[in-house]
Residue, then its C-alpha position, 0 to 999 in steps of 0.5 A: x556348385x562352384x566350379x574352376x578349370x583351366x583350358x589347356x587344349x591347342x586350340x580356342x574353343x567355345x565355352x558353351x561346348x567346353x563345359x559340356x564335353x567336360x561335363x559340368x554342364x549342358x551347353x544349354x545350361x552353359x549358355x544360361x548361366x553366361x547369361x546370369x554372368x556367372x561365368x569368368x575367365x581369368x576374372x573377367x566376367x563372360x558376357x557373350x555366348x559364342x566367347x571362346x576360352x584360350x589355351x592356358x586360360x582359367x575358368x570359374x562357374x560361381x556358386x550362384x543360385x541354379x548353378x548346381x546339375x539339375x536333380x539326378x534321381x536313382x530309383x528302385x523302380x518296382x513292378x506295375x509302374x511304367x518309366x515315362x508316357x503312362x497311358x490312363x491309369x498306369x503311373x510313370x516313375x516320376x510320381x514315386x519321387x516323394x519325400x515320403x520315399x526318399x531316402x537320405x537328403x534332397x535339395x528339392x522333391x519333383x512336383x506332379x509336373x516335373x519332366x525329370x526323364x527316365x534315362x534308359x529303358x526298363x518296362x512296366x513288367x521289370x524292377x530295378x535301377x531306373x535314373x531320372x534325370x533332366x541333366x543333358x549331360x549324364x543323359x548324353x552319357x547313358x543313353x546317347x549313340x556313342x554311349x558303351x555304358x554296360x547294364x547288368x540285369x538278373x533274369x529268372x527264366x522258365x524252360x530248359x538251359x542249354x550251353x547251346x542257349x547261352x552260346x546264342x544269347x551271347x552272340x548270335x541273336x538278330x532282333x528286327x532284322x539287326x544283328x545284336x550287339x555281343x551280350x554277356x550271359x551266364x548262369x548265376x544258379x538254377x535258373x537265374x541268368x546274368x545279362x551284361x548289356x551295350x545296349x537297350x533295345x525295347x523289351x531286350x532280354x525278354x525277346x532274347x529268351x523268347x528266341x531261345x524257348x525261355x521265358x522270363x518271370x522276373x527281371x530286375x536291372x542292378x547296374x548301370x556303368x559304375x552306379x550299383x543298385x546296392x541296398x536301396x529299397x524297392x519303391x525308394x529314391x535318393x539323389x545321385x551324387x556328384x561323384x557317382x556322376x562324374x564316374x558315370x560321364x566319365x564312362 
C-alpha cells in the first residue's frame, strides 16, 4: 500500500506520530517501516526514527512488502464462542477465521497462533459483529478512552416494557457504583429493544435490563461507527476494507 501525504501543520513533527494520528499506520509500525527505508521525504530516504517531517513537506511510504495495515477482520461471531482468553474448552473467535469461512478475498488466513485481538466486548452468550484486529491504530479508534464510536445492538427481553424502563435505560443507570454514560434505547416492536451505546462496560446491556426487571434472551450487535453488519452470514468472516477503516478512524 503506498501512500504519499504532505505536511502541512505549523509546526515540525516527528514522522512516527504523523503517521499515526493520520492514521496510516502504528507509530510502532511507523518506526519499522523507517527501519526498512521505506519512508521518504521529498525523495530522501528517512533513515532515523526521531526525524521530523517540515511544514510544506511530502511524504511517501512505498509499496514494499509488509507495508499494508495488518489484517483487519469483521466476523459475524455466533453464540457459544468466546471474543479472546477462552478458558478450557471453549473457542475464542480467532479459530473461526478459516478459508473455509470466509467470505470474498484475503491476503493472508490467521493460523492457530495469530494474536489478531477482539476490538471491543461481545461475550460468549451474544452474536453479531465482532472486529479482530492486530492494527494499533483502528484499535485506538474503537476502543480507546477518547473513542465516541456508537455500538448499535438489538436486544430481545423478557418481562414487562415500561416508558418508565426505557426512561432509565436511557439515563439514569449506575452500574458499579458509576454513573452511566447516556444510551439510546427504544423499542423496535414487541419485545425487541434498540440500544445505542458510547461505551462497553462487561456484560452492559444485560446488567442494564437486569436493573430494570428484564432479561434478556438474545442479543445480537449490528453496528459499530460506520461499519454495518449487513448480510454476512453467521460463523463468516471477510476482510476489513481500507475504506471501511479510514471512516472508522475517522470517527
Amino acid at each position: 500500500m503506498a501512500w504519499t501525504g504532505r505536511y502541512d501543520e505549523a509546526e515540525p513533527q516527528r514522522v512516527n506520530k504523523w503517521l499515526g494520528q493520520s492514521g496510516v499506520c502504528s507509530r510502532r509500525e511507523a518506526e519499522s517501516f523507517i527501519e526498512r527505508g521505506l519512508v521518504t521525504i521529498d525523495g530522501e530516504v528517512v533513515r532515523d526514527s526521531g526525524r521530523k517531517i517540515l511544514p510544506g513537506q511530502t511524504l511517501t511510504l512505498s509499496d514494499g512488502e509488509g507495508a499494508a495495515p495488518p489484517l483487519s477482520a469483521m466476523l459475524h461471531k455466533p453464540m457459544g464462542i468466546v471474543s479472546a482468553q477462552p478458558e478450557p474448552g471453549q473457542t475464542p473467535a480467532a479459530r473461526l477465521l478459516t478459508l473455509a469461512a470466509l467470505v470474498g478475498e484475503s491476503p493472508s488466513i490467521p493460523d492457530r497462533d495469530a494474536r489478531l485481538a477482539p476490538l471491543g466486548r461481545l461475550d460468549m452468550d451474544s452474536r453479531g459483529l465482532l472486529l479482530l484486529s492486530e492494527d494499533g491504530v483502528l484499535a485506538k479508534a474503537v476502543i480507546g478512552p477518547d473513542s465516541d464510536l456508537e455500538k448499535e445492538y438489538l436486544v430481545t427481553v423478557t418481562g414487562r416494557i415500561t416508558p418508565e424502563k426505557i426512561a432509565r435505560l436511557r439515563h439514569g443507570l449506575t452500574m458499579d457504583g458509576r454513573q452511566l454514560k447516556p444510551a439510546k434505547v427504544n423499542v423496535v416492536q414487541g419485545q425487541e429493544l434498540r440500544f445505542i451505546l458510547k461505551e462497553g462496560r462487561n456484560r452492559q446491556i444485560r446488567r442494564m435490563c437486569e436493573l430494570v426487571g428484564l432479561h434478556v434472551m438474545d442479543l445480537v450487535r449490528i453496528r459499530i461507527g460506520s461499519l454495518t453488519l449487513g448480510d454476512l452470514p453467521e460463523g463468516k468472516w471477510r476482510v476489513l476494507g481500507d475504506a471501511e477503516r479510514a471512516a472508522l478512524i475517522a470517527g
